[in-house]
N, C-alpha and C positions, 0 to 999 in steps of 0.2 A: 877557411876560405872555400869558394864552391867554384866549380867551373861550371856554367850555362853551356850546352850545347845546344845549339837549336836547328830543328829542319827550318826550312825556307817554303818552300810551297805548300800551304793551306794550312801552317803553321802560324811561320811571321805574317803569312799573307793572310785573306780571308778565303782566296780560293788559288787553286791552280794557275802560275802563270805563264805555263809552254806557251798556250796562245798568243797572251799577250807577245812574248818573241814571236812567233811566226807571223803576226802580222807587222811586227817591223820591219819584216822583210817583203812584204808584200806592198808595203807602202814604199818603199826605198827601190822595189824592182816592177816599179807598172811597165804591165804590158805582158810582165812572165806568171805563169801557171803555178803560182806559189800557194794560193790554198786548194786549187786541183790537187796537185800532188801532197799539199799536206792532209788531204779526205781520204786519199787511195793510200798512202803508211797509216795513217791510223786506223782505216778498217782492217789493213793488213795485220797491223797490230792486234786486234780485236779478234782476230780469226784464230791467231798462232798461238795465242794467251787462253781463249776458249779450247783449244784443239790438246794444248797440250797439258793444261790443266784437267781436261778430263782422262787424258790418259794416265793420269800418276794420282788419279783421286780415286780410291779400289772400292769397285761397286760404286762410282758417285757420293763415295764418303772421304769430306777430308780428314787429314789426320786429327788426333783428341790428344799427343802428347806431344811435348814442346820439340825434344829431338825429331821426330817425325817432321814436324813445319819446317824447322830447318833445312831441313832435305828437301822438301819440298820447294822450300823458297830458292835453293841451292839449284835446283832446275831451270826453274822460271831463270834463273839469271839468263842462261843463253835466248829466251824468247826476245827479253828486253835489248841481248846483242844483237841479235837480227833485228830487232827494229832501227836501232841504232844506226846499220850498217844501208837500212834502207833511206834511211835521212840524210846519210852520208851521200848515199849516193846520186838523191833524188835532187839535190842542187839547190833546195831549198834557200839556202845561208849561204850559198856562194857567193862572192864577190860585196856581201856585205865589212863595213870597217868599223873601229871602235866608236868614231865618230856615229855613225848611226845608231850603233845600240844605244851610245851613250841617249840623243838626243831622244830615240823614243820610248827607252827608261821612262825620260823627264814628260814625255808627253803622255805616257802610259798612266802614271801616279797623278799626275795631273788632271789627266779626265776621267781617273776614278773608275779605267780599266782594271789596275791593280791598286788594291787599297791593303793597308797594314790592319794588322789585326788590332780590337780596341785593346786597351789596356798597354800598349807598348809603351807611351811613354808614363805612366805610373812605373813598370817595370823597370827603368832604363835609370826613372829616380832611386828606388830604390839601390839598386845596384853600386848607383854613386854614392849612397848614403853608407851602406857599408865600406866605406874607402878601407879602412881600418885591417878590413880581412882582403884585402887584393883579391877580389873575385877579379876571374876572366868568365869573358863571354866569347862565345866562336858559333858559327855557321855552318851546321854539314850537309847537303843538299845535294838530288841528282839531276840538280838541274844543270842544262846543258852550257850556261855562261855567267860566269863568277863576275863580267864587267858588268853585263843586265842585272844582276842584283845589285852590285854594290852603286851605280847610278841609282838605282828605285831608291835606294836607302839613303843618299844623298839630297836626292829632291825630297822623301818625306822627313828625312828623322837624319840632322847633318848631323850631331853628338855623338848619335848612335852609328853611323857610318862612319865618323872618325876612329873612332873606338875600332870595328871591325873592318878596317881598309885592309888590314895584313889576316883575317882571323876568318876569313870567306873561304869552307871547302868545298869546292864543287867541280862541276866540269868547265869548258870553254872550247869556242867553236877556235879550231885549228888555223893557226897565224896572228888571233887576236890579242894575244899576252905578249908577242913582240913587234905590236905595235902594224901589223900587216894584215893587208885583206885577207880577210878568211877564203879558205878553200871549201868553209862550209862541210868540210868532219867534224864529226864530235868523236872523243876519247878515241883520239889515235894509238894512245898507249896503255893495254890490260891493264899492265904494273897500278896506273896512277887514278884509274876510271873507277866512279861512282858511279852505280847505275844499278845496283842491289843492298837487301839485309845485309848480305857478308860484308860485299863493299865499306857500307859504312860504317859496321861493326869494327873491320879495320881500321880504319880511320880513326873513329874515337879512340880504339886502343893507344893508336899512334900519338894522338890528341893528349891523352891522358899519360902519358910517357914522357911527353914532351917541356909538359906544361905542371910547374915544379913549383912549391909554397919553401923555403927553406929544407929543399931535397925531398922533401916529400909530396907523391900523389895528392893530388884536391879531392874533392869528394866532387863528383859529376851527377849534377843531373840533366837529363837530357828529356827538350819537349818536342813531340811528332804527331802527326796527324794519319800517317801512312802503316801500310802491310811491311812498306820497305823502312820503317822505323823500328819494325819488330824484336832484332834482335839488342839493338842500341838500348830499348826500351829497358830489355832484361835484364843488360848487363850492366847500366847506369847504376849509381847509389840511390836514386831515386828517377824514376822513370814517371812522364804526367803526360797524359795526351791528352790532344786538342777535341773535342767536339761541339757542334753546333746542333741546333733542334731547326729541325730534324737533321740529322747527321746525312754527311755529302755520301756516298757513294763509297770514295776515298776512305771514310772514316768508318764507315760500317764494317768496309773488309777488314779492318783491323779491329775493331768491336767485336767479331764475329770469331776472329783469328785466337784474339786472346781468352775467349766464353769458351771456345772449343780447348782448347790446353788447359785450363783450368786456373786459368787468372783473374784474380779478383780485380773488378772494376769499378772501386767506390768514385763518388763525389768528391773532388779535394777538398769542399767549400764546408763541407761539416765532417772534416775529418780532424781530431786530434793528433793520430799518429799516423802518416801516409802507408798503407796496407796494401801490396798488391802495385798493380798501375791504376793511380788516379787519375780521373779526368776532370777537364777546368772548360770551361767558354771559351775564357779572354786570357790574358796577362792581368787585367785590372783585379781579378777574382785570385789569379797566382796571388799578385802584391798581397792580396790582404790578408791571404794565408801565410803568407810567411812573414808577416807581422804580429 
């Protein structure tokens, strides 16, 4: 049996979709400064992540071995908490409720703001096809709300959202898993927040502890598109990340991340035996490698 783990943003999806939430909030709050202030954190974000990435890059060189990147990524965590802490504060998501995310989930996937990656429901059959081996599938994501994915994934793909109602890890804006206006925090609590590599490194771990075939661990593989997929990437049974031609930004830094440690980066599509971290397109291109 295998256990799927999959990122969420520019993985399942085709692109990024923090946006997409931010403007459900700006749609549900006219009149308030909601992409003002979401322009002024994310340059903030831009400045703190440039500033302190050249401080720990020695001479303008990043690391060439994988413990090194660790460390490195191990930093970056606190830039990603201070960004955090400035979305917390900036009111963005305030007084938004599930009811809204929910509806502009549905309105998001709908006009083709957020669209799923091709190949998902090829994948999603296969999956079913193996009944035999109880494959699980799960969701690890440091995206800010587990109820915006899990609506997207109801208005595109309800099989595949049923499947993954209980198997979504991610974060959620504060008040909206019990049913109450948000106060517009995200990961009020260290213990539980996903918001880096180690992060979800954790997680899988937990993931993979948890999630038992007659007592024994599954074989994990885990798909990402991200720098903060990096260590999941490593430590999976098999590790495939996503890229597109020309590769996002997103996918470059991990491109880029893994060239420098010394990770081999085949094709999965003419691969016999997965070597390294493979990379695929789609899901439709997975399916037919593992057929």
């Amino acid at each position: 049996p295998i256990h799927w783990i999959l990122d969420w943003d520019g993985t399942l999806t085709k692109r990024d979709t923090l946006d997409a939430l931010v403007n459900i909030a700006a749609k549900c709050k006219t009149g308030s400064p909601v992409h003002k202030e979401w322009k002024r954190v994310a340059e903030a974000y831009m400045t703190d992540y440039e500033t302190t990435l050249g401080i720990h890059s020695k001479d303008g060189r990043l690391p060439s071995s994988i413990s090194e990147e660790k460390a490195l990524l191990k930093t970056l965590e606190e830039v990603e908490q201070r960004s955090i802490d400035r979305v917390s504060e900036s009111g963005i998501f305030e007084g938004l409720t599930t009811e809204d995310i929910e509806n502009g989930a549905t309105n998001a996937i709908e006009s083709g703001e957020v669209e799923l990656r091709i190949g998902l429901t090829d994948f999603w059959e296969l999956v079913q096809s193996r009944i035999q081996y109880q494959d699980a599938v799960s969701i690890l994501s440091v995206n800010w709300s587990q109820r915006f994915i899990l609506a997207c994934l109801e208005t595109a793909h309800e099989s595949l959202a049923n499947m993954l109602s209980n198997s979504i890890n991610s974060n959620e804006l504060d008040g909206i898993s019990q049913g109450a206006t948000t106060t517009g925090r995200i990961c009020t609590d260290r213990k539980t927040r996903i918001i880096s590599s180690r992060d979800k490194l954790a997680h899988l771990e937990l993931l993979r502890e948890s999630t038992l075939r007659q007592g024994k661990p599954m074989q994990v593989v885990y798909v990402g598109d991200s720098w903060t997929d990096f260590e999941c990437l490593l430590s999976a049974d098999l590790g495939i990340c996503i890229r597109d031609d020309p590769m996002t930004n997103t996918q470059k830094k991990l491109a880029d991340s893994l060239a420098r440690v010394g990770v081999s980066c085949a094709r999965l599509r003419g691969l016999k035996d997965a070597i390294g971290i493979p990379w695929t397109q789609d899901f439709h291109e997975l399916r037919n490698w593992m057929q």
